[in-house]
N, C-alpha and C positions, 0 to 999 in steps of 0.2 A: 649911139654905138652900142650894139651889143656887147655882150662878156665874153664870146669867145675870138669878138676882133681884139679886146683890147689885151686879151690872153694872148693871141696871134703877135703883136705889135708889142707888146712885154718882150718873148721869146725872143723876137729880131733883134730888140734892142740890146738883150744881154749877149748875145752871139756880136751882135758888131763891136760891145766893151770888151769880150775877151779877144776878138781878133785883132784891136786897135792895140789891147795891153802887149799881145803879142811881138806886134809890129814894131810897137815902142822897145821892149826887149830885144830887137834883134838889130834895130837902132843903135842902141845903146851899148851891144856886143860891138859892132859895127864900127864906130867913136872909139874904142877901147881898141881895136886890134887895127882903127892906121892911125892911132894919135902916135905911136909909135917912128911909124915910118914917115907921116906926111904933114906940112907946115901948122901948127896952129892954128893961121886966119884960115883956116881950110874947116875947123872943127866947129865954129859958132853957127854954120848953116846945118848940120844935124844936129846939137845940140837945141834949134828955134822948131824945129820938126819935132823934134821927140819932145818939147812943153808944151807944144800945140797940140799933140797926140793926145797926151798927159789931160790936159784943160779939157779936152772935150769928153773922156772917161769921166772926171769926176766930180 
């Protein structure tokens, strides 16, 4: 592999970290504004989403 594929495929990888970080952020906004209104067993399936997000960032 060349330098400037593995420069190329660097680049991607850090753009998919910050779009995943993102995701997870809006996840987690998300969880926060209907733990409010909607049952508990409702919250453990985006809270298993957003550690899986999590785990694969870092």
């Amino acid at each position: 592999m060349n330098h400037s594929r593995v420069e190329y495929f660097s680049r991607q990888l850090q753009q998919a970290a910050v779009t995943a970080k993102i995701a997870s952020a809006r996840i987690r906004r998300r969880v926060a504004a209907i733990s409010g209104k909607e049952t508990a067993r409702q919250l453990p399936r985006y809270a298993s989403l957003t550690a899986t997000i999590d785990c694969h960032i870092y």
